[in-house]
ChimeraX commands (.cxc) that place a marker at each C-alpha (Angstrom):
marker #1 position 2.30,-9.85,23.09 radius 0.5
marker #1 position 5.03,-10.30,20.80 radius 0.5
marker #1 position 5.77,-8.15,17.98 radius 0.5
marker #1 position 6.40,-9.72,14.79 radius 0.5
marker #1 position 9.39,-8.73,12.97 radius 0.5
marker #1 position 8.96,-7.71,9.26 radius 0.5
marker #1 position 5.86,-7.44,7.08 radius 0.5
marker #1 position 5.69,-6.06,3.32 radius 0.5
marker #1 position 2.69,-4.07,2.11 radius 0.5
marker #1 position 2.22,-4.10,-1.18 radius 0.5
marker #1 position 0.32,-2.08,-3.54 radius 0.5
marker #1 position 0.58,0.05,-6.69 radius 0.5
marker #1 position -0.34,3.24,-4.92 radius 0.5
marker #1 position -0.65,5.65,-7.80 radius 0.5
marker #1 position -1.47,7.79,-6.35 radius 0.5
marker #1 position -1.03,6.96,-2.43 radius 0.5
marker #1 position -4.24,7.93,-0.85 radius 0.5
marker #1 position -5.36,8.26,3.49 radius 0.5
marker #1 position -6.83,4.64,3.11 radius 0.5
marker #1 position -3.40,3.60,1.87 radius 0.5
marker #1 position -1.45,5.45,4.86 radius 0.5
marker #1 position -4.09,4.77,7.53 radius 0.5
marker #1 position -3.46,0.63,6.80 radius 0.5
marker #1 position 0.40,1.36,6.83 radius 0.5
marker #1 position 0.86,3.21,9.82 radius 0.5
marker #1 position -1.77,0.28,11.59 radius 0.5
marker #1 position 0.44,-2.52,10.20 radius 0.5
marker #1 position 3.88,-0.19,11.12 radius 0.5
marker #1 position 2.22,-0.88,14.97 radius 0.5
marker #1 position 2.13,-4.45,14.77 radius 0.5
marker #1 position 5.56,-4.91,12.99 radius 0.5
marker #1 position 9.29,-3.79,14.13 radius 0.5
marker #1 position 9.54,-3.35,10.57 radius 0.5
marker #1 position 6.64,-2.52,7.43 radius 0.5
marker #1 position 8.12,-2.70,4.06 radius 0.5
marker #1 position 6.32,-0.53,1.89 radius 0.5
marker #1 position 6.73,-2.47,-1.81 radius 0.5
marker #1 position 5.59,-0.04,-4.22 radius 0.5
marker #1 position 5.11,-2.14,-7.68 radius 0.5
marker #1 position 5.66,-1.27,-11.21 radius 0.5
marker #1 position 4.04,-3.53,-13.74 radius 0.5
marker #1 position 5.31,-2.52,-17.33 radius 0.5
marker #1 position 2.02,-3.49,-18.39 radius 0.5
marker #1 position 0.35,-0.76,-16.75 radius 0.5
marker #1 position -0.58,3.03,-17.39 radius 0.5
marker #1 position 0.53,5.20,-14.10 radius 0.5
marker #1 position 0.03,8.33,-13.45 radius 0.5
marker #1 position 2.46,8.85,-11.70 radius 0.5
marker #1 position 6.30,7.04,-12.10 radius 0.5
marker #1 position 7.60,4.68,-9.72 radius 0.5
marker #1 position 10.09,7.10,-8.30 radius 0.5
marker #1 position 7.17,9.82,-7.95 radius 0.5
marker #1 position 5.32,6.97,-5.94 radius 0.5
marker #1 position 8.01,5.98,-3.74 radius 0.5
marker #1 position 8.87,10.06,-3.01 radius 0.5
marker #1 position 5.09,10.54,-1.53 radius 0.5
marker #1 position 4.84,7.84,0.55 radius 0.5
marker #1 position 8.42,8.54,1.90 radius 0.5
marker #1 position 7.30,12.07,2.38 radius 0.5
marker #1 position 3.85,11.21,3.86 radius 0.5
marker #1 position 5.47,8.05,6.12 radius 0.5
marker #1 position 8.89,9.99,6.83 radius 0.5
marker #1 position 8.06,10.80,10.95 radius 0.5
marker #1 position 7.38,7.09,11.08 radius 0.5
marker #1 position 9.72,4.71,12.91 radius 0.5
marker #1 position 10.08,1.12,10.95 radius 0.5
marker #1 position 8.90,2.47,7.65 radius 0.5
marker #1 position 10.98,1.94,4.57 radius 0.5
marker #1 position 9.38,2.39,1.27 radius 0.5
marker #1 position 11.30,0.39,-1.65 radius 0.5
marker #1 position 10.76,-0.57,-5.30 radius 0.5
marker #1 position 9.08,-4.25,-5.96 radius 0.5
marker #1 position 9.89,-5.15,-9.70 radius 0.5
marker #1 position 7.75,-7.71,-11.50 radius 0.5
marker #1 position 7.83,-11.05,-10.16 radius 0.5
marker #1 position 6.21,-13.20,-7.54 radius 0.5
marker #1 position 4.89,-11.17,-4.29 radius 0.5
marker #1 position 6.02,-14.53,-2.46 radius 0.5
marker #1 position 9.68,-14.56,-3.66 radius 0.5
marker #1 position 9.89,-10.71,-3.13 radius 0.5
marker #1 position 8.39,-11.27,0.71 radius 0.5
marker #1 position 10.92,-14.38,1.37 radius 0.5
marker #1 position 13.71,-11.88,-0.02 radius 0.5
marker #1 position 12.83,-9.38,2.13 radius 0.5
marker #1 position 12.83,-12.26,5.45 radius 0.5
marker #1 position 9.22,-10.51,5.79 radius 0.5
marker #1 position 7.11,-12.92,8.07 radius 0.5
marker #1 position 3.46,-11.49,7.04 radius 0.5
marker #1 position 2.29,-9.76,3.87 radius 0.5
marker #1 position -0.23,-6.59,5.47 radius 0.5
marker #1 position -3.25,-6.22,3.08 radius 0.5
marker #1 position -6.32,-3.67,3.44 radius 0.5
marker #1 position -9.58,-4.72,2.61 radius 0.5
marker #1 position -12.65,-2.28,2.23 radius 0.5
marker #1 position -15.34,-5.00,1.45 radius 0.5
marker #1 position -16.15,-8.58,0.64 radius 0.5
marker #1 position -14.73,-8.09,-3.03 radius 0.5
marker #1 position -11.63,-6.94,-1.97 radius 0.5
marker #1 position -11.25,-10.61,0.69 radius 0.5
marker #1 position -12.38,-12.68,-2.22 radius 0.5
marker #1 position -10.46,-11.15,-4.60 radius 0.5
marker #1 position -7.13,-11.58,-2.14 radius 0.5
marker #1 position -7.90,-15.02,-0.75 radius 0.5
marker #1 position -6.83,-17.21,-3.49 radius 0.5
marker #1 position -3.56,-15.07,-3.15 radius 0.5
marker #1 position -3.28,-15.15,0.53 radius 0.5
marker #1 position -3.85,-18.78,-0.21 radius 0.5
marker #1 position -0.83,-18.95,-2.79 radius 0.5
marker #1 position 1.52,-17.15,-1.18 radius 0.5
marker #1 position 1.22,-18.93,1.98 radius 0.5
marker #1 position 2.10,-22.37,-0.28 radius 0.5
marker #1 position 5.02,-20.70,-2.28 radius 0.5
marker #1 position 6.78,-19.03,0.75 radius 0.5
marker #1 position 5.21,-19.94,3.84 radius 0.5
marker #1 position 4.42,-16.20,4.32 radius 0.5
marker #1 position 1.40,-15.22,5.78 radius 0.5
marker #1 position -1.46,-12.90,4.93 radius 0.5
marker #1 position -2.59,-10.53,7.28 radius 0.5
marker #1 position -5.60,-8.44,6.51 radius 0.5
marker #1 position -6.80,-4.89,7.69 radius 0.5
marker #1 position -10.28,-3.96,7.76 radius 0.5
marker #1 position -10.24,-0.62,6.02 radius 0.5
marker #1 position -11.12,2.39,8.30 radius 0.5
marker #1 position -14.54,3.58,7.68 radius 0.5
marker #1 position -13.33,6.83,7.02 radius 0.5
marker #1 position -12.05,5.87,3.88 radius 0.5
marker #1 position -13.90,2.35,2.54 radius 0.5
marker #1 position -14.99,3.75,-0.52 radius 0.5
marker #1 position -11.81,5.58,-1.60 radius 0.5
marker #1 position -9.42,4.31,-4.43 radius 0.5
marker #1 position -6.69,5.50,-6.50 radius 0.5
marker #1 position -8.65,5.06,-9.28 radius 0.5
marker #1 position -11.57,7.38,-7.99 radius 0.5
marker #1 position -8.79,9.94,-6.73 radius 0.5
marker #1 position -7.81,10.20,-9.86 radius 0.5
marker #1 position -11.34,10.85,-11.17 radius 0.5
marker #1 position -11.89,13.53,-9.02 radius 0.5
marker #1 position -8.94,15.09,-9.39 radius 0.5
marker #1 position -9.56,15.07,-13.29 radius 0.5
marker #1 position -12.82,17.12,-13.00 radius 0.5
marker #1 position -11.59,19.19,-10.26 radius 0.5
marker #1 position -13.23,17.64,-7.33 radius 0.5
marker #1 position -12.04,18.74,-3.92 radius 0.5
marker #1 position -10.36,15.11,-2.92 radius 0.5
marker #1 position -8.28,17.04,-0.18 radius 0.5
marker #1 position -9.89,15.14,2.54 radius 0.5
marker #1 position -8.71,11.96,1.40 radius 0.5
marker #1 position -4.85,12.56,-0.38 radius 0.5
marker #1 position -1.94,13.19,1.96 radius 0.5
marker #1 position -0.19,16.62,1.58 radius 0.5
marker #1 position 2.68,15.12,-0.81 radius 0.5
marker #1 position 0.48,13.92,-2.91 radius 0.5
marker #1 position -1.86,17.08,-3.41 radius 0.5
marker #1 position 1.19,19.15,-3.97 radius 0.5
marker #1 position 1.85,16.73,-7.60 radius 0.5
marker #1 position -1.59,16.99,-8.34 radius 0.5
marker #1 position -0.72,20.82,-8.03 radius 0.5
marker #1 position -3.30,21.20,-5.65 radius 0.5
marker #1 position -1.38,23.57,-3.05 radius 0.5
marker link #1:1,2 radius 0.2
marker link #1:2,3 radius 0.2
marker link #1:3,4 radius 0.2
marker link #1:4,5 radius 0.2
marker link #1:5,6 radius 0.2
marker link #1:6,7 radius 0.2
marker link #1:7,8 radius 0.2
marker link #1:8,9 radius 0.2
marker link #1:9,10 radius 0.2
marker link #1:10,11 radius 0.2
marker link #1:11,12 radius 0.2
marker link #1:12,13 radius 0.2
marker link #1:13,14 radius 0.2
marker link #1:14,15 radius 0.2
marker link #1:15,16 radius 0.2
marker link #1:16,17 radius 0.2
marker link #1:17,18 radius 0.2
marker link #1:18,19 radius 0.2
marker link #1:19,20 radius 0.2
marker link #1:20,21 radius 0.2
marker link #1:21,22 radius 0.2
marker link #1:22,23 radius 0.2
marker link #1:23,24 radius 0.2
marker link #1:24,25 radius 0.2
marker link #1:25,26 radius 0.2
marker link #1:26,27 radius 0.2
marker link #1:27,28 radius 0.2
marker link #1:28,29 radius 0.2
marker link #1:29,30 radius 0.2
marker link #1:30,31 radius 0.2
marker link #1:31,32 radius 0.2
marker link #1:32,33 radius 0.2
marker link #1:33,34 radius 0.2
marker link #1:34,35 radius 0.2
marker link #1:35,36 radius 0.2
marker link #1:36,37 radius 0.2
marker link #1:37,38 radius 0.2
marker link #1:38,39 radius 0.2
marker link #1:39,40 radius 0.2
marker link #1:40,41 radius 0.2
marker link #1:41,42 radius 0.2
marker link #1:42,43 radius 0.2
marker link #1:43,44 radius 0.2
marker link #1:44,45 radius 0.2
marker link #1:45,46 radius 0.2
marker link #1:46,47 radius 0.2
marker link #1:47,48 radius 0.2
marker link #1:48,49 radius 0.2
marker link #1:49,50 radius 0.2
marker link #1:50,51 radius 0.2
marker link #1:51,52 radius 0.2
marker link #1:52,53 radius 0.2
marker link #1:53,54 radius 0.2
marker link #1:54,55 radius 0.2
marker link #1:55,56 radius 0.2
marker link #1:56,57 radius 0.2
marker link #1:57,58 radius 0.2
marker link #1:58,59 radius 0.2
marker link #1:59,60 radius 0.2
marker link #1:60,61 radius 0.2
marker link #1:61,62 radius 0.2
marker link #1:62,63 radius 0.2
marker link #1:63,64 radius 0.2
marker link #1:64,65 radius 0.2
marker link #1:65,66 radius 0.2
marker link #1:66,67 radius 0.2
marker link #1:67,68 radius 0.2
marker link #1:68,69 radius 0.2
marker link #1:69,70 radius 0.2
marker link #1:70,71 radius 0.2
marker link #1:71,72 radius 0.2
marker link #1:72,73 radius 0.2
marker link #1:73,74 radius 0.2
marker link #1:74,75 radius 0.2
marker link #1:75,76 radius 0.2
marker link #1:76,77 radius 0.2
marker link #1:77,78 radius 0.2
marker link #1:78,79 radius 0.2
marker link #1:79,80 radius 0.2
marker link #1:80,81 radius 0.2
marker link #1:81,82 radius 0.2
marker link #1:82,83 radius 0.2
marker link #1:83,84 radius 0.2
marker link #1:84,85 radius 0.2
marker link #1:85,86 radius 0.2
marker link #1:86,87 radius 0.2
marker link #1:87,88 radius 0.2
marker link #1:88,89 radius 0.2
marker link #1:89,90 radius 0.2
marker link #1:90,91 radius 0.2
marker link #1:91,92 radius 0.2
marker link #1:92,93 radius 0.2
marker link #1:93,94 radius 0.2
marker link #1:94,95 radius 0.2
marker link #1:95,96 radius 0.2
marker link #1:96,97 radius 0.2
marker link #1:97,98 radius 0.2
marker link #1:98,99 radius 0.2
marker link #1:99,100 radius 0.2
marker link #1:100,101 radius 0.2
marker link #1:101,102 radius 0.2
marker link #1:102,103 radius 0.2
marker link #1:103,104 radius 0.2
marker link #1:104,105 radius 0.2
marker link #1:105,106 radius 0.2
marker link #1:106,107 radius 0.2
marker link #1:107,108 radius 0.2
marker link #1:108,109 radius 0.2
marker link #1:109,110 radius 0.2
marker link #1:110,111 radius 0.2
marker link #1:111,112 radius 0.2
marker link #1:112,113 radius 0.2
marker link #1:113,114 radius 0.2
marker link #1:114,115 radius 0.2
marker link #1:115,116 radius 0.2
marker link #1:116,117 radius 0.2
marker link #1:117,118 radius 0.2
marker link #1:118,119 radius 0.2
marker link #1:119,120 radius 0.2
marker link #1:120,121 radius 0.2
marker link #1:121,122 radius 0.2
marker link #1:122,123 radius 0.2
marker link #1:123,124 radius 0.2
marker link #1:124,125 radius 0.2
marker link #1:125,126 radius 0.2
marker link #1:126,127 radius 0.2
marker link #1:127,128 radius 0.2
marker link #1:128,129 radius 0.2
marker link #1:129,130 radius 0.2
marker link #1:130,131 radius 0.2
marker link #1:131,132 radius 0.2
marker link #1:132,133 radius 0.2
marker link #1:133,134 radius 0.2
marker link #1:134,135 radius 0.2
marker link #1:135,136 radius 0.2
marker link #1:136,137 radius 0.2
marker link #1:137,138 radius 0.2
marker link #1:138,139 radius 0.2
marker link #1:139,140 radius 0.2
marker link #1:140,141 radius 0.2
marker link #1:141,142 radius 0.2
marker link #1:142,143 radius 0.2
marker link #1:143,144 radius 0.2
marker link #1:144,145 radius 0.2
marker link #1:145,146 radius 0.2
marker link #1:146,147 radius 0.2
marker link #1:147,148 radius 0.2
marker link #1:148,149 radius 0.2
marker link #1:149,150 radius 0.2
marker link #1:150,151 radius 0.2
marker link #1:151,152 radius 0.2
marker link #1:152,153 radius 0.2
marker link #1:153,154 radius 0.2
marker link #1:154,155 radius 0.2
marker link #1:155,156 radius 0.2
marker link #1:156,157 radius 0.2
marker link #1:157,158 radius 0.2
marker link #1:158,159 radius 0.2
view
């Protein structure tokens, strides 16, 4: 089998939750190298900043070989991928909403850069987890331990 070179796995992860890390550390097995773009779209409200966002998935990825988490600024997905001589783009998907809602994109992106789309069933463990439900919980002081890495409980000021 051979091992494709680099892949970029995008995502907003605010925060970074198990779902997040499980699809990494899958796609960090089929790559030499997983680029970990973490986006920052001034139209958005984050919790946490971009710098917080990079730090926990560094943290959580750090024992990791081929793992480098980096800032993705606004901007086509398919011009950052063909800057970053990334061969695949490594998307998770937890249902049929998620594939149809990344299709047309995989679709796009293929046509702008001639990268391809590779998507990763989501583990069942954690197919109905999302940053924005983390957040949720963690706002009425659910116990969401099972499903946040250790970096990212610790801003929460969980531990």
């Amino acid at each position: 089998m051979t091992v494709m070179q680099r892949a970029v796995c995008p995502g907003s992860f605010d925060p970074v939750h198990n779902g997040h890390i499980e699809i990494i550390v899958r796609a960090a097995n089929l790559f030499e190298e997983v680029v970990v773009a973490v986006s920052n779209n001034p139209a958005k409200n984050y919790r946490f900043s971009l710098q917080e966002r990079m730090d926990m998935i560094t943290e959580t990825v750090r024992h990791i070989q081929g793992i480098v988490v980096v800032p993705m600024e606004t901007g086509l997905l398919a011009d950052f991928a063909r800057e970053q001589g990334a061969q695949a783009l490594v998307k998770g998907v937890r249902n049929s909403t998620d594939l149809n809602y990344e299709m047309p994109m995989a679709t796009f992106n293929r046509h702008l850069s001639s990268v391809e789309t590779v998507f990763l069933p989501a583990d069942s463990r954690y197919q109905h987890v999302s940053s924005t439900l983390v957040k949720e919980i963690v706002g009425h002081k659910g116990d969401i331990s099972d499903f946040i890495p250790h970096a990212v409980e610790q801003r929460f000021g969980l531990r």
